[in-house]
C-alpha positions in Angstrom: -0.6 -10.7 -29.6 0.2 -9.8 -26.0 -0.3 -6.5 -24.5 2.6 -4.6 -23.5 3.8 -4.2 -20.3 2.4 -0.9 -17.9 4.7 1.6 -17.8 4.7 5.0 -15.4 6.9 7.3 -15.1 7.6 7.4 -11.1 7.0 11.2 -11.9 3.0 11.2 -12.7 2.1 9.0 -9.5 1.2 10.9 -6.6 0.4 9.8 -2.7 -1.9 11.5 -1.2 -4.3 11.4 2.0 -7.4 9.6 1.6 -8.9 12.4 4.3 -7.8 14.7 6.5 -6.0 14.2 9.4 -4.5 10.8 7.8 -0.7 9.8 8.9 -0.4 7.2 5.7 -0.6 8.7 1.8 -1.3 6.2 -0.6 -0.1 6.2 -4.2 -1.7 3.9 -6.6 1.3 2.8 -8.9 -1.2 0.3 -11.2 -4.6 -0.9 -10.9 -8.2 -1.4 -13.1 -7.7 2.1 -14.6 -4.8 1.1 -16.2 -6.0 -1.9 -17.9 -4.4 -4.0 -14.8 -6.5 -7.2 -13.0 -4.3 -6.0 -10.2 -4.3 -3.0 -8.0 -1.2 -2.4 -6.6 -0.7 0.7 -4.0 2.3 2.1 -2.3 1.8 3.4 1.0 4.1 6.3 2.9 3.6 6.1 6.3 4.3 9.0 8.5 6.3 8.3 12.2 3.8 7.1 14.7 1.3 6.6 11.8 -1.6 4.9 12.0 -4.8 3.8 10.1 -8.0 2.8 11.3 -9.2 -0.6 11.5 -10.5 -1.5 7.8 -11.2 -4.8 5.9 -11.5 -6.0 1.9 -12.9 -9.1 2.2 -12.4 -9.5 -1.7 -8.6 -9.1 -1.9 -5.5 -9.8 -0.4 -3.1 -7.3 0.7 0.7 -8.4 0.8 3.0 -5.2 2.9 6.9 -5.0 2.2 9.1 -3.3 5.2 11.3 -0.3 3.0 12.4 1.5 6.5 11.2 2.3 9.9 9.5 0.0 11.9 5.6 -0.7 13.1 3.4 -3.6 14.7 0.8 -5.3 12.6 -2.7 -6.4 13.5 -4.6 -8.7 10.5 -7.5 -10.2 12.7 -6.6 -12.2 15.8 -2.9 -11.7 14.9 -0.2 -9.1 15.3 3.5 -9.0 14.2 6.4 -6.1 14.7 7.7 -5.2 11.5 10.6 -4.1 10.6 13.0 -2.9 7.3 13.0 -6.0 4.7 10.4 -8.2 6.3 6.6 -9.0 3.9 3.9 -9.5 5.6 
């Protein structure tokens, strides 16, 4: 029998900062908690925001565009972003 599909209402899922003094709130919409192989995080990033330089060599991270725009940097490369554009 298959498991059914996750389900949460858009309600119970909060962003938050991961510290103080963060520009981007991160809200976990599914991941290993929820019985889910997959983590999958929403970020909110504030104007100008930025994060600091960070890695996970052990998964792969794919961005969509919703609004605004910002300028990439994933190793030796960088990329301007901009509404409707994955990265």
């Amino acid at each position: 029998m298959a498991n059914p599909p996750l389900h949460t209402p858009l309600h119970d899922i909060t962003a938050h900062h991961i510290t103080a003094g963060d520009t981007v709130k991160l809200a976990v919409l599914t991941g290993p908690r929820d019985g889910s192989p997959t983590t999958v995080v929403f970020e909110v990033w504030e104007p100008g925001g930025a994060q600091p330089l960070n890695w996970h060599p052990e998964s792969v991270e794919t961005f969509v565009v919703l609004a605004g725009h910002g300028r990439a940097a994933s190793d030796e490369h960088e990329r301007d972003l901009a509404p409707g554009d994955v990265l």
